[in-house]
N, C-alpha and C positions, 0 to 999 in steps of 0.2 A: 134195365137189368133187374126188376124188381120183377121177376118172372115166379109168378106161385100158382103150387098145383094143388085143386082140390079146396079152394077158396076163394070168398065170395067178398069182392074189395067196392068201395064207392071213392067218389072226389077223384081230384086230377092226380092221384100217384096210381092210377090202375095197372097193373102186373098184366102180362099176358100168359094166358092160361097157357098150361104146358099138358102132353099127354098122359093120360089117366098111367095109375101106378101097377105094374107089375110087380106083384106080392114073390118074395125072395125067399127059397123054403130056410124054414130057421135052423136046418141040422148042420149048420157050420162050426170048428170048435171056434169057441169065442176069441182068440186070440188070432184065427186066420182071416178072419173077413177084416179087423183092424189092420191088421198087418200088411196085406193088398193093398188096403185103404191108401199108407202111408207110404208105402214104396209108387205107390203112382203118385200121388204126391211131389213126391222126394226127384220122380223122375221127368214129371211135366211143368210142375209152379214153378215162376218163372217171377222174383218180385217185381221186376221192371217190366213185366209186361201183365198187364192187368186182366187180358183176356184170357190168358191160362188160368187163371184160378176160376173163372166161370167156366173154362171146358169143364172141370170137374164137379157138375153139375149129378151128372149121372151117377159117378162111381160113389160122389154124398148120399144121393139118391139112395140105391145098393146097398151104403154099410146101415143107413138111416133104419133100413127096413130086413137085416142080416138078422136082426133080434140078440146080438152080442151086448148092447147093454146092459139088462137086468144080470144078462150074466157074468159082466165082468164086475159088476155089483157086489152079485153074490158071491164073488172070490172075494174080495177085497172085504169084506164084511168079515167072511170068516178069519184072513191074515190079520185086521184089525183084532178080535176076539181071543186071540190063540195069541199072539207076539203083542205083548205091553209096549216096547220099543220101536215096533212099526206104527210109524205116523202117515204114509200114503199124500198126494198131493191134494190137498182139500182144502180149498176155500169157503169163504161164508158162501154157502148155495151152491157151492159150484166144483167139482168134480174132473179134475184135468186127468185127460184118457192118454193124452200126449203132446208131448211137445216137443216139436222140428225147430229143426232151425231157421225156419221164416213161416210158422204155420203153428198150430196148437186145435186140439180136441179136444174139449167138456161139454160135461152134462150140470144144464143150469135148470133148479129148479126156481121158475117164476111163482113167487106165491103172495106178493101183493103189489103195490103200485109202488114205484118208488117215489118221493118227494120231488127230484126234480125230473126234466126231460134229457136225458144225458146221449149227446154225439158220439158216435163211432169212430175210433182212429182207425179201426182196419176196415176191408172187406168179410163179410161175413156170411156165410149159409146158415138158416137155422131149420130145424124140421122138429115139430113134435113129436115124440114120441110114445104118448101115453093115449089116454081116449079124450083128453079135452084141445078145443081148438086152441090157437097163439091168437087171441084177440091184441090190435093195435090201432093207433093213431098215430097219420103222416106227416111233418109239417116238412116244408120246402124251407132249404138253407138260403138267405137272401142274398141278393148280386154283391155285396158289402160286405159280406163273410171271409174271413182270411184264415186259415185253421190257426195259423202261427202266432197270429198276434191279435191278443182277446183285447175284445170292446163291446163294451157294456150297452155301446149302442144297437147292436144289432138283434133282431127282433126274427123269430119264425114267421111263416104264411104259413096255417092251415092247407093240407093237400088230400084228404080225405081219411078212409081208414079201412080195414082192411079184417080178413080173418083168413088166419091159415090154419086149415082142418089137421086131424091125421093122415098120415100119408102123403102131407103136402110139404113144399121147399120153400123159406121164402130168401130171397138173393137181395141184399140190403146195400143201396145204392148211397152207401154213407158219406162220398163227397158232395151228394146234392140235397140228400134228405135226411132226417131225422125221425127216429119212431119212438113211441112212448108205448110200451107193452102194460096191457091189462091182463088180471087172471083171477075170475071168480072164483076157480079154485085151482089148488096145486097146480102144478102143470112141469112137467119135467120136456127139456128141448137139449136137443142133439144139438150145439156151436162148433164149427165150422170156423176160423177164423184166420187169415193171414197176420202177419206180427205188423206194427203200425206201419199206416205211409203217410201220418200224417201227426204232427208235432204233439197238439194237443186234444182231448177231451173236454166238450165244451158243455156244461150244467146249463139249462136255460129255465126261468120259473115258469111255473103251470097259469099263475094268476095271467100275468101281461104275456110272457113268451118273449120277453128280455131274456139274454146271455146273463148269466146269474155269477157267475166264474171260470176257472181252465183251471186243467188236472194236467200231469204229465200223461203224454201218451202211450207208454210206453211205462209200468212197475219199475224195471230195470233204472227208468234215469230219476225215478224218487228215489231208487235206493243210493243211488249215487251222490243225489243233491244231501242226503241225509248225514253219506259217509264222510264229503266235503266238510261240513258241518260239526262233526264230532273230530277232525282232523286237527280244523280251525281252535275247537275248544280247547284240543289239550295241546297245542303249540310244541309239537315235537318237532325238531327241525330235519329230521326224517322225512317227514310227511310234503316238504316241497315238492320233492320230484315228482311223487303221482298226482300233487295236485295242480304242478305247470302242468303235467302230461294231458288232467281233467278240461283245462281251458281251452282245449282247443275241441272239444266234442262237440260232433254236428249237432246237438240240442242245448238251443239257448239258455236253458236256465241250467241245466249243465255249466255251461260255460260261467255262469255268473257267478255259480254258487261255487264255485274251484278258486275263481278270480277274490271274490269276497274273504275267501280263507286264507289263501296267498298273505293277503292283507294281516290275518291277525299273527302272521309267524313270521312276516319279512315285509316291513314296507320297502327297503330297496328292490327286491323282487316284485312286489305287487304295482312299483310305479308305472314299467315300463307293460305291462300288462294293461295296466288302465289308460296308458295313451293308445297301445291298439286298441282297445275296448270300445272307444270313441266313434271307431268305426268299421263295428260289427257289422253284422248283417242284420240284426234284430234290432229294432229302435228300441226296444226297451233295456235292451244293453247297452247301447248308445248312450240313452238319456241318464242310467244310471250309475255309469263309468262318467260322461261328466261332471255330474253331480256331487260324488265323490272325489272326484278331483278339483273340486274346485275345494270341497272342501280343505282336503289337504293341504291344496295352494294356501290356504286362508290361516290355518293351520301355521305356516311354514312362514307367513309373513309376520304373523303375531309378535310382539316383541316379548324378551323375554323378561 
């Protein structure tokens, strides 16, 4: 699925070439080719089926090449300039055009390497759109890879590398591969991305190509493990019910970071939480809920 048009790739992740680009005339208003964009979108993706978001291959294609970037730029430029109060959705480099509810659009400028090799939680299209190519390097995810549960043992293989020109797509096979983007200069690129299917974000170093650490997959559940945390600190006893409600969220350190706080506003409450905790579904919850409980046993035997 690593299908790129318009570029010239070596090593074992070769794309198959796709047919040459038919140029979109750009007198669309800017808002209508997005718009299209997202209503097909909204009407074909499909999260549980993976093959829908590559049919939308073509209609990426299409808005990639609509030429409504620069222009919806330049609106946003001026609403910046004229409204002090308008903040617009803008990350470090990165430019969110939209966001669905199992899908998101921005434009990311690549403008140097980054430090480490960082994994894909979602599926992803990316297209340049400027005049410089997307230069990258492949590495293949090893049989030993779990998304869910980081180990420092696991190492990349080299799979070759790749360049996708102007006018080209490339379709990033993130449950099997890894890319590390190069940009001699600037380089602005059109993302394409479905919302995670996969827990974590895996940092791996350049030097060896060891797993270096895990990131949550998904903004959403750092902000959640953060708000557990400040819940915890100020011990309102308010704040139990949304944090038993936290402990049951399909993302484990979610759950950990809910149960942990539990803990500092009700150890009655937080006991019976920590003997299910024992057996999670995530060993690292496992080991950590007994851990803690043993503590407390230890704790509880003490004399006084």
């Amino acid at each position: 699925m690593e299908r790129v048009t318009g570029t010239v790739v070596s090593g074992e992740a070769d794309p198959r070439a796709g047919d040459s680009i038919t140029e979109v005339a750009q007198t669309q208003h800017p808002d209508s080719s997005l718009s299209q964009f997202v209503e097909q979108v909204n009407r074909r993706f499909r999260q549980e089926q993976v093959e829908s978001f590559w049919g939308l291959e073509e209609e990426f294609r299409q808005l990639a090449h609509s030429g409504f970037v620069p222009r919806l730029i330049n609106d946003e430029i001026a609403r910046i300039a004229h409204n002090p109060s308008y903040m617009g959705d803008w990350r470090s480099k990165q430019f969110m055009l939209h966001r669905g509810k199992n899908f998101a659009l921005s434009v990311w400028l690549v403008d140097d390497e980054r430090r480490y090799i960082h994994s894909s939680p979602s599926l992803c299209m990316y297209a340049p759109i400027g005049l410089e190519s997307l230069r990258y390097d492949v590495y293949k995810l090893p049989g030993n890879y779990r998304n869910s549960v980081f180990d420092p043992g696991v190492k990349l293989e080299p799979a070759g590398s790749g360049i996708t020109g102007p006018g080209g797509i490339l379709l990033l096979q993130s449950d099997r591969f890894v890319y590390d983007f190069k940009a001699k200069q600037p380089l602005a690129v059109l993302k394409f991305a479905s919302s995670p299917l996969q827990a974590m974000e895996w940092l791996f170093n350049k030097d060896n190509l060891h797993a270096w650490q895990a990131n949550d997959g998904d903004p959403a559940w750092t902000q959640l493990r953060i708000a557990a945390h400040i819940l915890g600190r100020l011990a309102n006893q308010s704040s139990l019910e949304p944090l038993e409600q936290l402990s049951s969220h399909p993302h484990h350190a979610v759950r950990w970071a809910a149960i942990q706080n539990i803990g500092r506003l009700s150890r009655r409450a937080a006991m019976p939480k920590l003997e299910q905790a024992v057996n999670d579904p995530h060993p690292h919850v496992r080991r950590a809920a007994a851990n803690m409980l043993q503590q407390a046993n230890l704790k509880k035997s003490r004399p006084e």
